[in-house]
TORTOR-905227 format. One record per atom (N, C-alpha, C, O): x, y, z; residue number from 1; residue in one letter. Coordinates in Angstrom, 1 decimal. Each point is the difference from the previous one (the first is absolute). Layout:
N
       x       y       z  torse  lumlo
       X       Y       Z    NUM      A
...
END
This chain:
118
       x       y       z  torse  lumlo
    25.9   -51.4   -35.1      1      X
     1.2     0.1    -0.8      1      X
     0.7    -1.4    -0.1      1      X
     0.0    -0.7     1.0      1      X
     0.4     0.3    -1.9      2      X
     0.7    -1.1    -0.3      2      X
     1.7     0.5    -0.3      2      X
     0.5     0.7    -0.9      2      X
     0.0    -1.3     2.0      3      X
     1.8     0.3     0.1      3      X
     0.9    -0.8    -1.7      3      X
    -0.2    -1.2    -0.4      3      X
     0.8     2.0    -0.1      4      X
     0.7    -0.5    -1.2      4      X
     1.4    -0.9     0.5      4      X
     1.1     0.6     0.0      4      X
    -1.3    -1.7     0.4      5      X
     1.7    -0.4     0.3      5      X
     1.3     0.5    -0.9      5      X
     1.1     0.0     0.4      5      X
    -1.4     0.5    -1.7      6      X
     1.0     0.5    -0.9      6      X
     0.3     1.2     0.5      6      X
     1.0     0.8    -0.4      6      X
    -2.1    -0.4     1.4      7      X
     0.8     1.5     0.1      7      X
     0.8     0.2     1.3      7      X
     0.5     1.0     0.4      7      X
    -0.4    -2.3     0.3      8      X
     1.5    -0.4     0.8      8      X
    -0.1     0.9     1.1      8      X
     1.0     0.7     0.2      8      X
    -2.4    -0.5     0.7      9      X
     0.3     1.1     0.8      9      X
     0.6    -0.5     1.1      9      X
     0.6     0.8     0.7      9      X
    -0.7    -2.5    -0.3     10      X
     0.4    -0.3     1.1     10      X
     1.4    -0.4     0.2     10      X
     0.3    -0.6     1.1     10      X
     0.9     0.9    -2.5     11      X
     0.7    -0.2    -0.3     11      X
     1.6     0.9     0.1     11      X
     0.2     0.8    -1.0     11      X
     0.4    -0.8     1.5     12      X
     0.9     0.9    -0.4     12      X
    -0.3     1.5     1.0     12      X
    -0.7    -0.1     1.0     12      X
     1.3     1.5    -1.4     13      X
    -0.2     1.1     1.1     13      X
    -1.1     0.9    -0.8     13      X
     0.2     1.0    -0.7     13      X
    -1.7    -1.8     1.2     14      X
    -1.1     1.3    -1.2     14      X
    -1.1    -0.1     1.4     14      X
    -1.1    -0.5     0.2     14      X
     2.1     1.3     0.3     15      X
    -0.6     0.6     1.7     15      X
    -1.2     1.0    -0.4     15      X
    -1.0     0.2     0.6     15      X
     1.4     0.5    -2.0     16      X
    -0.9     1.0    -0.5     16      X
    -1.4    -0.1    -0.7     16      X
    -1.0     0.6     0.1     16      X
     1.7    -2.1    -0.9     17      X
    -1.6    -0.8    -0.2     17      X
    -0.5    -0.6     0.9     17      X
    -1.1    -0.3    -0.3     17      X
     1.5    -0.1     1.5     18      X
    -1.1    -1.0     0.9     18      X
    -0.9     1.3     0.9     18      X
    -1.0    -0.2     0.8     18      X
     1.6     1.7    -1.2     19      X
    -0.3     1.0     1.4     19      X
    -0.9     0.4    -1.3     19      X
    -1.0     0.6     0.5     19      X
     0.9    -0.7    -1.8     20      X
    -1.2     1.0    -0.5     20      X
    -0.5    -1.3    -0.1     20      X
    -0.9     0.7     0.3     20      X
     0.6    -2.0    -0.3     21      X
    -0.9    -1.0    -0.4     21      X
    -0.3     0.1     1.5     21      X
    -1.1    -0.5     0.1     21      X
     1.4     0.8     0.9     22      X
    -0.3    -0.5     1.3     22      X
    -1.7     1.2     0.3     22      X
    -1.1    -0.2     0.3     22      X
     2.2     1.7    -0.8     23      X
    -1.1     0.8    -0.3     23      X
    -1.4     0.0    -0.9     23      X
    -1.0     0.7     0.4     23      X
     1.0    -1.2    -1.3     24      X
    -0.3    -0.3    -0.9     24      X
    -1.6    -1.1     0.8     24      X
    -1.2     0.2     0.1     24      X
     1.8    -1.0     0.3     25      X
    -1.0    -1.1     0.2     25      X
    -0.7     0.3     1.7     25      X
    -1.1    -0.4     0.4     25      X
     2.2     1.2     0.4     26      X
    -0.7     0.3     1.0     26      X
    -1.0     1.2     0.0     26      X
    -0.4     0.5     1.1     26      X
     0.1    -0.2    -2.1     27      X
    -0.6     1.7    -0.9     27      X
    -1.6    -1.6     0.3     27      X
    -0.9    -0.1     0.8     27      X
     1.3    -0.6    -1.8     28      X
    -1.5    -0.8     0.0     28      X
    -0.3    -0.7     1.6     28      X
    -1.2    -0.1     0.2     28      X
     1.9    -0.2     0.7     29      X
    -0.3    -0.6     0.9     29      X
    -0.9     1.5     1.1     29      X
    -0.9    -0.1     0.8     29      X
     1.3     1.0    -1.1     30      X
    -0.5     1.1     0.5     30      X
    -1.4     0.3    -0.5     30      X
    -1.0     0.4     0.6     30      X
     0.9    -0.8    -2.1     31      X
    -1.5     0.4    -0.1     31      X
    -1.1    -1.5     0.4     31      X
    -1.2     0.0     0.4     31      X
     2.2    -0.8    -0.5     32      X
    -1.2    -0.9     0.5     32      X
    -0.3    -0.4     1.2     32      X
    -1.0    -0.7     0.2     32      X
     2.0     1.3     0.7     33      X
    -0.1     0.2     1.4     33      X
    -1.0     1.1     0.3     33      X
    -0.8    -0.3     0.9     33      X
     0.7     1.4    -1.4     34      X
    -1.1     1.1    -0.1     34      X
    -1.1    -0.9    -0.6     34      X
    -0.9     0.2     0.8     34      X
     0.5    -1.0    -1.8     35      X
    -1.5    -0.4    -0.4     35      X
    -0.3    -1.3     1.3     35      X
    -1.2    -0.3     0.0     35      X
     2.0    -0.4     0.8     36      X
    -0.3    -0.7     0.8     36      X
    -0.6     0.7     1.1     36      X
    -1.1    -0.5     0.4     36      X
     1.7     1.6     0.4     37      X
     0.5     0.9     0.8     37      X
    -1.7     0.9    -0.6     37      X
    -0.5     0.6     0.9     37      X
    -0.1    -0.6    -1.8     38      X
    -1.4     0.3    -0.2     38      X
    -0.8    -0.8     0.1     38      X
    -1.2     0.2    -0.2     38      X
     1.6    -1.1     0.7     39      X
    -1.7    -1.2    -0.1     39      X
     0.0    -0.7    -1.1     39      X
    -0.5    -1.1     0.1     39      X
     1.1     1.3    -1.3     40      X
     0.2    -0.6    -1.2     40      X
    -1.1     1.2    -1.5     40      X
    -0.8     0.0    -0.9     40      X
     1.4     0.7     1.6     41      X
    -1.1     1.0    -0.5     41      X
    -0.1     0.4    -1.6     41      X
     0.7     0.9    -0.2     41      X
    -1.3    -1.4    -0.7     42      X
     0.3     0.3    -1.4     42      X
     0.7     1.5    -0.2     42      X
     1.0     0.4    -0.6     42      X
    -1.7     0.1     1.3     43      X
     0.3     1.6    -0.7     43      X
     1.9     0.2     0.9     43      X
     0.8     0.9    -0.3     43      X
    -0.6    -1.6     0.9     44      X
     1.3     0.0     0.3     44      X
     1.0    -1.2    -0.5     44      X
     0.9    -0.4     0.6     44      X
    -1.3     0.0    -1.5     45      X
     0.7    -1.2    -0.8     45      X
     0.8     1.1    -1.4     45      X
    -0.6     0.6    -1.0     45      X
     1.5    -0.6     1.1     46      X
     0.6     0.7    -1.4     46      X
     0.1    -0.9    -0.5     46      X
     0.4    -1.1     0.2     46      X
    -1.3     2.1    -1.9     47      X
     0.8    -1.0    -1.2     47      X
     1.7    -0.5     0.0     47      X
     0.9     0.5     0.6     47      X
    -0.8    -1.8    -1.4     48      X
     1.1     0.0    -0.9     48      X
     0.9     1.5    -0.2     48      X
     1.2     0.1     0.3     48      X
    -1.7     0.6    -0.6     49      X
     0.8     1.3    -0.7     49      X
     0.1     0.4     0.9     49      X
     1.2     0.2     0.1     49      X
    -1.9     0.4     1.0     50      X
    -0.2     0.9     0.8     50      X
     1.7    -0.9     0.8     50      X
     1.0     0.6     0.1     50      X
    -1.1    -1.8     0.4     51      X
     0.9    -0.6     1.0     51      X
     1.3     0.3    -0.6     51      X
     0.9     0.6     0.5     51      X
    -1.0    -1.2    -1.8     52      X
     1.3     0.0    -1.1     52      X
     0.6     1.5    -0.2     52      X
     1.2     0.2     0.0     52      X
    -2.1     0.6    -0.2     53      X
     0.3     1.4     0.0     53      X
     1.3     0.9     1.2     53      X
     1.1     0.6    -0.1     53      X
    -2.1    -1.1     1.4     54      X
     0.7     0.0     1.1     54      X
     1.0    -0.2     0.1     54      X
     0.8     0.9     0.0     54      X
    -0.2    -2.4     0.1     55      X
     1.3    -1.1    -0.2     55      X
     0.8     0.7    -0.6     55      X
     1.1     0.3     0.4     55      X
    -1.6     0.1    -1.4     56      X
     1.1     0.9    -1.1     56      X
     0.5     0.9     0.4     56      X
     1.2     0.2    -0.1     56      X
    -2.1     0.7     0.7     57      X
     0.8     1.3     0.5     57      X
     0.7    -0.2     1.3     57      X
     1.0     0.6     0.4     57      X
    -1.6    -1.3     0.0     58      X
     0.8    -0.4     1.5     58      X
     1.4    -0.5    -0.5     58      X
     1.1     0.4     0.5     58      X
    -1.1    -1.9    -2.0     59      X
     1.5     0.1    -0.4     59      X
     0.9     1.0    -0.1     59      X
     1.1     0.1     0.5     59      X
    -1.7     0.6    -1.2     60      X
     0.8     1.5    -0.8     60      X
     0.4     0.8     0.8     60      X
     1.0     0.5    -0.3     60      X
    -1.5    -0.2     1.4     61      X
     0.3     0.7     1.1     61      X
     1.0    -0.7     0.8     61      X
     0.6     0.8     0.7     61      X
    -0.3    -2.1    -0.5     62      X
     1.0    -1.0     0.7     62      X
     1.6     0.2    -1.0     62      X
     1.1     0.3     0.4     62      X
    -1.6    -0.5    -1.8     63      X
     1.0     0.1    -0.9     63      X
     0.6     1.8    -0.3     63      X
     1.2     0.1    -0.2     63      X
    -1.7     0.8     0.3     64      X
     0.1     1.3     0.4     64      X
     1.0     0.1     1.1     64      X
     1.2     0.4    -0.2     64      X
    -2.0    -0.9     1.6     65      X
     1.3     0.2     1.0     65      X
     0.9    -1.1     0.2     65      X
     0.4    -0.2     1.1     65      X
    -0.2    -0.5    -2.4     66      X
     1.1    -0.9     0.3     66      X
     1.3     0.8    -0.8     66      X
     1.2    -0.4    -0.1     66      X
    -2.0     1.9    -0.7     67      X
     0.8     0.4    -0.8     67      X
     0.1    -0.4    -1.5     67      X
     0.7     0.6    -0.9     67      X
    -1.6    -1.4     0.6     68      X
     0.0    -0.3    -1.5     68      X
    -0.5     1.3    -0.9     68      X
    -0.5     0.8     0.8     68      X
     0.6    -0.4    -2.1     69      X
    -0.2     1.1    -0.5     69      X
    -1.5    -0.7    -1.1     69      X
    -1.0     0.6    -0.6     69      X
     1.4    -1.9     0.7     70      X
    -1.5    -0.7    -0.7     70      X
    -0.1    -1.3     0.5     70      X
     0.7    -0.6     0.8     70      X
    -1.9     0.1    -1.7     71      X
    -0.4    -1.3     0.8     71      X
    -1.0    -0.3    -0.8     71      X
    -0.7     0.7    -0.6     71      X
     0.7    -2.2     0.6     72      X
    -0.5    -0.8    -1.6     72      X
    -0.5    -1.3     0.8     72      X
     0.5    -0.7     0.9     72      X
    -1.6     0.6    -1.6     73      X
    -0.7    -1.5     0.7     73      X
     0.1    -0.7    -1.5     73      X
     0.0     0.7    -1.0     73      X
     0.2    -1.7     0.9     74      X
     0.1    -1.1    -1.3     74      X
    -1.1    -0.8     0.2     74      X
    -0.4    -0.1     1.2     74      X
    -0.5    -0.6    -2.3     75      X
    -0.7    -0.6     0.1     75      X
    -0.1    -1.1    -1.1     75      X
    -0.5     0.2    -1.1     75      X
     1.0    -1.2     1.4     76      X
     0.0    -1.3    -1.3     76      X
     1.6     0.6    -0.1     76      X
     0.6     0.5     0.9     76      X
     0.2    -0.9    -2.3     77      X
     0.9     0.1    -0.6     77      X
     0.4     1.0    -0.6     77      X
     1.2     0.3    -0.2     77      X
    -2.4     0.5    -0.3     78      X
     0.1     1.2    -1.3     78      X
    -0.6     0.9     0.6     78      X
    -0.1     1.0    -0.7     78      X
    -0.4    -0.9     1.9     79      X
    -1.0     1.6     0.4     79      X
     0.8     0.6     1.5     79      X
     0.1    -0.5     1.1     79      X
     0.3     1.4    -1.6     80      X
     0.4     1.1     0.9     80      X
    -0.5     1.2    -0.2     80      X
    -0.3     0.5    -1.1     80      X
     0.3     0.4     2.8     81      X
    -0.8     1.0     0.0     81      X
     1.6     0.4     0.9     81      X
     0.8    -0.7     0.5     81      X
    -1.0     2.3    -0.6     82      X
     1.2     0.6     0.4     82      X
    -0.6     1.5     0.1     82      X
    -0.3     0.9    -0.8     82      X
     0.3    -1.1     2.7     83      X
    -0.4     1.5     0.1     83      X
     1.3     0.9     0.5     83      X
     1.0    -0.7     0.4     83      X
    -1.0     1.9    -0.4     84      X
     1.0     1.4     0.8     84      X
    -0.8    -0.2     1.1     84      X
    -1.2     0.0     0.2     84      X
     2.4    -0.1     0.9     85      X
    -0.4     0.8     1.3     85      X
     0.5     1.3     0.7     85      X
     1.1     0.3    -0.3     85      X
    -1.8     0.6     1.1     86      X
    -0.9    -0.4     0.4     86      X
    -1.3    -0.2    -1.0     86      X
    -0.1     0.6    -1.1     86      X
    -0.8    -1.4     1.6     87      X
    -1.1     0.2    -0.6     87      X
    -0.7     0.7    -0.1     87      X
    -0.2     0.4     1.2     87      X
    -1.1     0.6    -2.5     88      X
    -0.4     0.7     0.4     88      X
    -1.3     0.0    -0.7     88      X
     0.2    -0.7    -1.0     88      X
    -1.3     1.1     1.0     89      X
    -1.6     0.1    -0.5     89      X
     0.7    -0.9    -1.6     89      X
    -0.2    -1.2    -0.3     89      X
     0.8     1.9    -0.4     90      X
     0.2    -1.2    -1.0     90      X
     0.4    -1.2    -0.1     90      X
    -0.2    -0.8    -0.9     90      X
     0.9     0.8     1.9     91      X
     0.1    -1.9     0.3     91      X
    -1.4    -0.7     0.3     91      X
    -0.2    -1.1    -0.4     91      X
    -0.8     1.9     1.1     92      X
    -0.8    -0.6     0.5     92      X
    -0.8    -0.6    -1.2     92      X
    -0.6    -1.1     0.1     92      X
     0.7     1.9    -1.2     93      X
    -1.0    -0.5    -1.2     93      X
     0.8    -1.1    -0.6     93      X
    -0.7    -0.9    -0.6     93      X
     2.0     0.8     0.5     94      X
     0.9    -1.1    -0.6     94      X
     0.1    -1.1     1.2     94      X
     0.6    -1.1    -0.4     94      X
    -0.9     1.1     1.5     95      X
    -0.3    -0.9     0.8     95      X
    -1.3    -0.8    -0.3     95      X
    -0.2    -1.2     0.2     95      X
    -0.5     2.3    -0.5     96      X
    -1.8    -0.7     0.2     96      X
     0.2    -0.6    -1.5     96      X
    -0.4    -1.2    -0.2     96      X
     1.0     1.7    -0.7     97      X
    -0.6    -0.5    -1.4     97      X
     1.0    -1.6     0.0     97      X
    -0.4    -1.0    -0.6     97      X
     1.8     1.0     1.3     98      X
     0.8    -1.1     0.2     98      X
    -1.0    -1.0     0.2     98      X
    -0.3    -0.9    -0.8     98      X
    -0.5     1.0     2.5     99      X
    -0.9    -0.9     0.5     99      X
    -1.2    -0.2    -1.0     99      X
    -0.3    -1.2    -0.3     99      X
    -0.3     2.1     0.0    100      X
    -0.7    -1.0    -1.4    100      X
    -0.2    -0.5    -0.9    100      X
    -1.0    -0.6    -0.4    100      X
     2.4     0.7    -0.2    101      X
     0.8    -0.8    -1.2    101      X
    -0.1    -1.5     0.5    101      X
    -0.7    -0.8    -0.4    101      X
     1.9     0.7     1.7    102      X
     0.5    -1.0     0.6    102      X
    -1.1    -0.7     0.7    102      X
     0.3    -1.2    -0.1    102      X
    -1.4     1.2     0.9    103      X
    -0.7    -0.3     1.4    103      X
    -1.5    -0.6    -0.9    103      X
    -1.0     0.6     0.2    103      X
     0.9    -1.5    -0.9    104      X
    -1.4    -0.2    -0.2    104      X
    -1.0    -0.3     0.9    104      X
     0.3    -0.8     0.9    104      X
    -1.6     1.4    -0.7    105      X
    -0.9     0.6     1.3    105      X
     0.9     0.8     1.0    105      X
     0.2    -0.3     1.1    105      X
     0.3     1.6    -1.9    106      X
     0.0     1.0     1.3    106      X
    -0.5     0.3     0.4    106      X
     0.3     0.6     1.0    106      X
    -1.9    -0.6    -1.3    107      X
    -0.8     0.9     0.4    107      X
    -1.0    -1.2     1.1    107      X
    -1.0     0.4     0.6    107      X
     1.4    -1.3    -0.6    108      X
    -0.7    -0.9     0.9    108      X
     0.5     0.3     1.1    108      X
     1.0     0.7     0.0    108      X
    -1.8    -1.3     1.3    109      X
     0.2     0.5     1.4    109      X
     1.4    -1.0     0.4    109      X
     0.0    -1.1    -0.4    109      X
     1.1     1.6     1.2    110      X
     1.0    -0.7     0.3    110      X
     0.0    -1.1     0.3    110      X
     0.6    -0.9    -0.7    110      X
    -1.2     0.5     2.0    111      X
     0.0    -0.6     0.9    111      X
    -1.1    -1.0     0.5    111      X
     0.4    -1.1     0.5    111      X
    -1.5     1.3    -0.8    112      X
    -1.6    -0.3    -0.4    112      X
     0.2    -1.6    -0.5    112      X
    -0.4    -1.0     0.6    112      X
     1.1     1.0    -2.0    113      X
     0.0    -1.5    -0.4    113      X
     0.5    -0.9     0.3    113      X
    -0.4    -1.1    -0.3    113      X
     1.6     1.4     1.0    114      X
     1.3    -0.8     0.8    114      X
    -0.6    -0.3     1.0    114      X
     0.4    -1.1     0.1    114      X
    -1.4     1.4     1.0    115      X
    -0.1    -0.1     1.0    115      X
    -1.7    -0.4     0.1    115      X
    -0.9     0.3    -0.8    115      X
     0.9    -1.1     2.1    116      X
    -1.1    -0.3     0.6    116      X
    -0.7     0.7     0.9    116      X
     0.6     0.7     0.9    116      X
    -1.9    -0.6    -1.0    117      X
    -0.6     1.1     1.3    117      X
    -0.1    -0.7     1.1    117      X
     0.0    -1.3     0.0    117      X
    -0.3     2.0     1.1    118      X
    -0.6    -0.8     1.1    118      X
    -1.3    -0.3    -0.4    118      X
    -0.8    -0.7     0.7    118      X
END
């Protein structure tokens, strides 16, 4: 993920965005800690989607019990997505179709290209 300085989370009292971005990105350190934690195992490497998928719900569920009634990820200047929580089987398809709008190679393996093997 690349942090937006305009969206001023380190800024001011947005305790609520640093706790779903905290969620958010520790959602990915968990899966890549499971594909290490395999040996480096392909079949335990989640796609892009698969990781981004996760993150998401893991947001929405942070923004849920912070009490929010919705919750909107922005992407560029003009793209917002705006789901109801709680979340429910239909978010999950407006999540998935979010990430493949937004995520070019979702479907590529996460972690695999970033990283070196032993």
């Amino acid at each position: 993920m690349t942090l937006n300085k305009d969206l001023n989370l380190l800024g001011g009292d947005n305790t609520n965005g640093l706790a779903m971005l905290a969620a958010h990105e520790g959602s990915h350190v968990a899966d890549a800690s499971d594909w290490v934690a395999s040996g480096f195992s392909s079949n335990a490497n989640p796609s892009n989607y698969r990781t981004e998928f996760d993150a998401y719900r893991v947001t929405g569920n942070i923004a849920e019990g912070l009490g929010y009634s919705t919750w909107t990820e922005t992407f560029g200047k003009n793209t917002t997505y705006s789901f109801s929580l709680p979340l429910t089987q239909n978010s999950n398809g407006a999540i998935g179709s979010m990430i493949k709008r937004e995520y070019p190679g979702y479907n590529l393996h996460a972690f695999q290209r970033n990283t070196r093997l032993p």
